[in-house]
C-alpha positions, 0 to 999 in steps of 0.5 A, spaced: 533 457 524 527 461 524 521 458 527 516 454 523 511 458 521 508 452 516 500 452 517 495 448 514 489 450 509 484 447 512 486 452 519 483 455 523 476 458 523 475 466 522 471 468 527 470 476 526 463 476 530 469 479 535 470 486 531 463 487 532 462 485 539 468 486 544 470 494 543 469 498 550 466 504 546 459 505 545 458 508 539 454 514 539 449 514 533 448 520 530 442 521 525 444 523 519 440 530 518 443 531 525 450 531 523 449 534 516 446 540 521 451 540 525 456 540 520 453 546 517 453 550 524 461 548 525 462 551 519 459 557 520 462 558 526 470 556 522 475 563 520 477 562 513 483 561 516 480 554 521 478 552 514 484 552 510 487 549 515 482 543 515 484 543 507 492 541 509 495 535 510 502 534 512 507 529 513 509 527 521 517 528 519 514 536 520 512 535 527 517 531 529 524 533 533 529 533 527 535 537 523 529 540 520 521 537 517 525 532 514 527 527 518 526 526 525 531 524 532 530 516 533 526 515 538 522 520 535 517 524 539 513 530 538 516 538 538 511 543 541 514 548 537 513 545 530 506 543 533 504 549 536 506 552 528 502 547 524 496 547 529 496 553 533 498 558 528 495 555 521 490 550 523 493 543 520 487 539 519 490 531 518 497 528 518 499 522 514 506 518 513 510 515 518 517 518 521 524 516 518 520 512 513 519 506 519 514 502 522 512 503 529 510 499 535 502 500 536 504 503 543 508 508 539 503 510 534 497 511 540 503 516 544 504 520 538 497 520 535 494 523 542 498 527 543 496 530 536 489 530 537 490 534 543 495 538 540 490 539 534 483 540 536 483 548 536 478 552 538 472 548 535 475 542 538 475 538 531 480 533 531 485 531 527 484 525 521 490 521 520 491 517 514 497 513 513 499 507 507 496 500 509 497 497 503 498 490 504 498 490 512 498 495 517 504 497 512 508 502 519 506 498 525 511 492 528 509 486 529 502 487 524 499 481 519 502 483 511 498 480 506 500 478 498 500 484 495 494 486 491 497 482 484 498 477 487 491 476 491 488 477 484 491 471 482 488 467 488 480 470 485 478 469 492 473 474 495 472 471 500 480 472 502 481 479 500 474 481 504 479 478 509 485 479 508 482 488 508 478 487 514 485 484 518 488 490 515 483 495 518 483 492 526 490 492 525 491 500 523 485 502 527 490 497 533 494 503 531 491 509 532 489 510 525 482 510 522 484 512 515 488 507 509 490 510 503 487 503 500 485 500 495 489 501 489 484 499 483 489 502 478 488 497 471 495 494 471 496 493 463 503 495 462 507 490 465 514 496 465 510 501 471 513 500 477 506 499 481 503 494 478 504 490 484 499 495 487 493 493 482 489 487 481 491 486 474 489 488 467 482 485 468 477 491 469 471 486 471 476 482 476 478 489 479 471 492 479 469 485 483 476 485 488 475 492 489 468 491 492 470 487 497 476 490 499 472 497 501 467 492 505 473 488 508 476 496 510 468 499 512 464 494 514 458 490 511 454 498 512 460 502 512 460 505 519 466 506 519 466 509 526 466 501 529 473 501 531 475 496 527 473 498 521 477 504 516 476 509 512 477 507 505 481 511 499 480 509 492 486 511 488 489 513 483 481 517 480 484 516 474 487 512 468 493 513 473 498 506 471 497 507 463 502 512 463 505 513 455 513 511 457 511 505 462 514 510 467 511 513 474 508 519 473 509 521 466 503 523 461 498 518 459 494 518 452 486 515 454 480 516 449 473 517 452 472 511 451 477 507 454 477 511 460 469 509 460 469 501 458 476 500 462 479 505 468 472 507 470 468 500 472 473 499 478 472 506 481 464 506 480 463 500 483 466 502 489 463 509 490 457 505 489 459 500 494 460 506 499 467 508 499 469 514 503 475 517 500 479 518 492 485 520 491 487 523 484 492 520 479 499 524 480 499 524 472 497 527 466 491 525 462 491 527 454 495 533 456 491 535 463 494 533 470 489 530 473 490 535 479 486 541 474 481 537 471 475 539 473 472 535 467 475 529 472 475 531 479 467 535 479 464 533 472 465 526 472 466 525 480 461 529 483 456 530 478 455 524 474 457 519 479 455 522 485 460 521 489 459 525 496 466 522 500 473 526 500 477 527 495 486 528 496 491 529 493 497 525 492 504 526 494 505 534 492 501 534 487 499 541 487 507 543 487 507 539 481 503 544 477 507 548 476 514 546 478 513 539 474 507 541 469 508 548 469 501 549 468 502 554 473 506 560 474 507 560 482 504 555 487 499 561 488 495 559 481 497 552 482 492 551 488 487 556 485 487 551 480 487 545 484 482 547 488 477 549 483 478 542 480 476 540 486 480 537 490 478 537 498 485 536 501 491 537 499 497 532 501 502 536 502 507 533 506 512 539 508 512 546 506 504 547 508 505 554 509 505 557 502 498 553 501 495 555 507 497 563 506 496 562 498 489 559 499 487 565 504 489 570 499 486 567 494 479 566 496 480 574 499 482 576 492 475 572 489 479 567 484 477 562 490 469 562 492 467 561 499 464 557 496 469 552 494 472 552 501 465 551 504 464 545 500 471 542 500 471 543 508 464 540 510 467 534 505 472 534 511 468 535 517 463 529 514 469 525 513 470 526 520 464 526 523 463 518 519 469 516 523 467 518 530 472 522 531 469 527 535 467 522 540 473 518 540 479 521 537 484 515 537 483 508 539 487 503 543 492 498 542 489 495 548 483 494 545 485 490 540 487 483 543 487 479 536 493 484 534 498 479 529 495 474 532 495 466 529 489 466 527 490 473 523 497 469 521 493 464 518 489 468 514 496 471 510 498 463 510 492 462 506 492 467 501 499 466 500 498 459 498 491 460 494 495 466 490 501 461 489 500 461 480 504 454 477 507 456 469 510 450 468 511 443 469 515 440 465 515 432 465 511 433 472 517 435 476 513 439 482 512 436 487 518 433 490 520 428 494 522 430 500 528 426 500 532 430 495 538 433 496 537 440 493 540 446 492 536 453 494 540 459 490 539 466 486 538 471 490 530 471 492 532 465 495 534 468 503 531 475 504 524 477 507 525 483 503 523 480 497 517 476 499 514 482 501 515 488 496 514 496 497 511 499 503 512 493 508 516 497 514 518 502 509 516 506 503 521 502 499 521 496 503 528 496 504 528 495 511 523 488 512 530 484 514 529 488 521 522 488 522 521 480 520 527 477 523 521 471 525 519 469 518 521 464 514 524 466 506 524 460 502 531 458 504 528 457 511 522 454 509 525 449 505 530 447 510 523 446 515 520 442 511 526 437 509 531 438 514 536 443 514 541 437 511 538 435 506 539 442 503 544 447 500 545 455 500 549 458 496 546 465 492 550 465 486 547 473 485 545 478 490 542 484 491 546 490 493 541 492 499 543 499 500 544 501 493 537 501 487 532 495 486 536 492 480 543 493 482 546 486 483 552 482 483 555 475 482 555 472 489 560 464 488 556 464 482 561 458 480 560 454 486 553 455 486 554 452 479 558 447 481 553 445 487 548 444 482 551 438 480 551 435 486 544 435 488 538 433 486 534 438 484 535 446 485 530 451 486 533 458 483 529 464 486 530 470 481 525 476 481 526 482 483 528 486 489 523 492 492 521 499 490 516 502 488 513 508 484 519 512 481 525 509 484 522 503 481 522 505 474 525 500 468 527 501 461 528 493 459 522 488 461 528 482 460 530 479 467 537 482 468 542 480 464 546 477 470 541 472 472 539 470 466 547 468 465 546 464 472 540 461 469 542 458 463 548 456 467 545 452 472 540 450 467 547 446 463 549 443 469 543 437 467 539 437 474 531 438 475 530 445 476 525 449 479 524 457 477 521 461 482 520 467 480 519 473 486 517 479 482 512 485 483 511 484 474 512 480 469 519 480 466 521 477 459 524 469 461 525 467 454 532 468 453 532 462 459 525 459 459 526 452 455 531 450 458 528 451 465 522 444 466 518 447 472 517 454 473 512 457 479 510 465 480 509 467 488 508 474 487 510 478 493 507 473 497 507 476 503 511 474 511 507 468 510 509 466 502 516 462 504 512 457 508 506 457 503 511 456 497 515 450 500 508 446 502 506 447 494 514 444 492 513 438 497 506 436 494 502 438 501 498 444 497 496 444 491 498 451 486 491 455 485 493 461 483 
């Protein structure tokens, strides 16, 4: 049995007076017209070579002992050879990501960025930005807080948690040695069928535009003077239009009038560039035709002229190679970063084979296809960047700093938001709450996995790897079996996931039993939903929850007991074939490490569902 994690709403209070008082650096102020002068000197001093550089992001895998810049030897550790390449020979200027798609300890993290920051600095001693996906927590780093993902802490129209929720994150990464976190996601989510629509806030643009507010002052401060070191780095994505894709599919083209970019995608992004957001990075997609990555209508016109934005802006994931081994839009990776480039884009994220984009940008700007310009301009965007994060004074923080690190008090803030985004669909002849004297049977397969709970980018990428990073949590099962008594409940899954296998694959696992059992008790609690993943491999072609569920809820719907669905999932699946049947439906989201125990509290009466 896990330990019992149940935390009261009226728990502790926050006190984050702490983030401001208790670093042991003394930040160096630098006056505005002095950066911006030393900017422009340090500009002036860079080869065309160190500049490019400063424009290239890669992956850590590329700098890691390994086969090859794929993957990386466990434990990891840096190869002197690769890093002398990358930061010697070409002048890297950031990394991002973690290696072998895992988490890692805060000590790990500060060992593998000081070494890089010493290895990268170059002549002119610039350091290097790090930049990784803090989605819902510290997403790579052991032992951090993780939070409901964003749909479901737009269901708690909580600000103040949110705010919360995104200052936590930022201590946390920063614990790691990280200042920059490419989040928030301020994507509409309309189209239930796109496989990230659980990194939105929802279709509402007025909840978004207000949510994301006040994620950016939870990640960058009231001020945003995100060189305090328990603040971040924020990056809106995805600039623009990013999850309305025509298929319902990632990255596939989007038909978007002026007017619907205008009265719904933008307000979100405007406000928060108003609200002084560092970072942009582009929709991997097509607009009408035009990947996002060429459009200087987009990136330059709309971006910097007419909403004025003066922070950094990234690509996404291998965008520029999309150009033209995707798009074909380009005949080479030569022409596709002159047209990234002159569309505006600052820094490429790479990831692995940087070293076409850096001879190529060189040959191009040679060749006057690219201005000096361009270059300039892009680079002092980098350097501002880097400067505001006060890397030039301290390059890395120390997890030794940062004592409130998944902390109780942290812990209780993911507690709360898991049960303030907690939303009731249904209750049927008042079902909810139970008597805690029932016997009851837990079943489907959400009812015993942590993966389930959290969702994609928690641990891993795809958030396969939760069960080995959140062994002290609660799943529903677990928190159930605190709160009533593990004799008084049942566990048998009827259908499981194939954990090694893609989200939708599924199996009966005793379902028969479970049906049975179902007689036996006096209530069941079916847990369906999904399993994780995000991005493409989480594509759909059908909205209906599976087929095999569906039978196991018809079946254990027939066997005449009180039934409460919970559904575990990151959108909305059609139910209707099995709805009427069910009296009490209950919708958790991906709640986080902590929605087991906020879940269980709601069941039994302790909590009341707000979301």
């Amino acid at each position: 049995m896990r330990k019992n994690l149940r935390f009261s709403l009226m728990g502790a209070i926050f006190c984050f007076f702490i983030f401001g008082s208790s670093s042991s650096w003394s930040q160096t102020k630098i006056n505005k017209t002095d950066a911006n002068k030393k900017i422009a000197e340090l500009v002036q001093k860079m080869t065309l070579e160190e500049k490019v550089g400063q424009m290239a992001q890669i992956t850590l895998d590329v700098i890691t002992k390994g086969n090859n810049r794929f993957s990386s030897f466990e434990p990891v550790a840096l190869d002197p050879v690769a890093m002398k390449k990358a930061f010697e020979e070409y002048k890297i200027g950031s990394v991002l990501n973690t290696a072998n798609n895992r988490a890692r300890t805060p000590q790990v993290w500060h060992q593998l960025i000081t070494q890089i920051q010493d290895a990268g600095k170059g002549r002119l001693n610039i350091p290097v930005v790090y930049g990784i996906d803090a989605i819902h927590g510290a997403t790579y780093t052991v032992g951090a807080t993780f939070f409901p993902q964003q749909i479901g802490q737009a269901a708690s129209r909580n600000r103040e948690l949110v705010k919360k929720a995104a200052q936590i994150t930022a201590y946390e990464t920063r614990a790691s040695g990280i200042p920059w976190s490419f989040s928030p996601v301020l994507d509409l989510g309309p189209d239930p069928r796109f496989p990230r629509i659980w990194e939105t806030y929802g279709e509402d643009p007025y909840l978004d535009t207000q949510l994301g507010v006040q994620v950016i002052k939870g990640y960058e401060g009231e001020n945003n003077n995100v060189s305090d070191p328990f603040h971040v780095a924020s990056c809106l994505k995805h600039f623009l239009g990013y999850q309305v894709a025509f298929s319902g599919k990632d990255r596939t083209p989007a038909i978007i009038s002026d007017q619907q970019l205008r009265e719904y995608h933008l307000p979100a992004f405007k406000a928060a560039i108003d609200a002084g957001a560092h970072s942009i990075m582009i929709n991997s997609g097509l607009i009408n035709g035009i990947p996002v990555h060429a459009n200087p209508k987009i990136l330059t016109q709309l971006l910097r002229n007419e909403l004025g934005f003066k922070g950094l802006v990234v690509t996404d994931w291998g965008d520029i190679e999309n150009l033209y081994k995707r798009d074909r839009i380009a005949r080479n990776n030569k022409e596709a970063v002159m047209i990234a480039i002159n569309a505006g884009v600052d820094m490429s994220m790479i990831a692995y084979q940087y070293e076409p984009f850096c001879d190529d940008l060189v040959a191009l700007v040679k060749e006057g296809k690219v201005k000096q310009s361009r270059i300039d301009d892009a680079v002092t965007h980098i350097l501002k960047f880097k400067y505001e994060l006060g890397l030039f004074e301290t390059p890395v923080t120390n997890f030794k700093d940062y004592p409130k690190f998944g902390s109780k008090e942290f812990e209780q803030a993911a507690y709360q938001t898991a049960a303030e985004s907690i939303t009731l669909l249904k209750n049927k002849d008042n079902v909810l709450p139970l008597i805690k004297g029932l016997k009851v049977l837990v079943t489907g397969p959400n009812a015993n996995s942590m993966r389930t709970l959290n969702g994609g980018w928690t641990y891993s990428w795809q958030g396969e790897k939760v069960e080995e990073f959140a062994a002290k949590y609660n799943t529903i099962l677990e928190a159930v079996q605190n709160k009533i008594g593990v004799e008084n409940v049942k566990f048998i899954p009827g259908v499981s996931y194939k954990m090694d296998g893609k989200y939708f694959e599924e199996y009966a696992d005793q379902m028969e039993k479970a049906i049975d059992e179902a007689k036996e008790v006096d209530a069941v609690i079916l847990c369906l939903g999904e399993n994780t993943y995000t991005e493409t491999p989480g594509n759909l072609s059908d909205l209906y929850l599976s087929d095999l569920q569906t039978e196991f809820a018809k079946k254990i719907a027939a066997a005449g007991k009180k039934v409460i669905l919970v559904l575990n999932d990151g959108r909305s699946r059609i139910i209707s074939k099995f709805e009427p049947m069910i009296p009490s439906i209950i919708d958790i989201y991906l709640p986080g490490n902590f929605g087991g125990d906020a879940l269980a509290d709601i069941l039994f009466g302790d909590v009341n569902p707000s979301g």
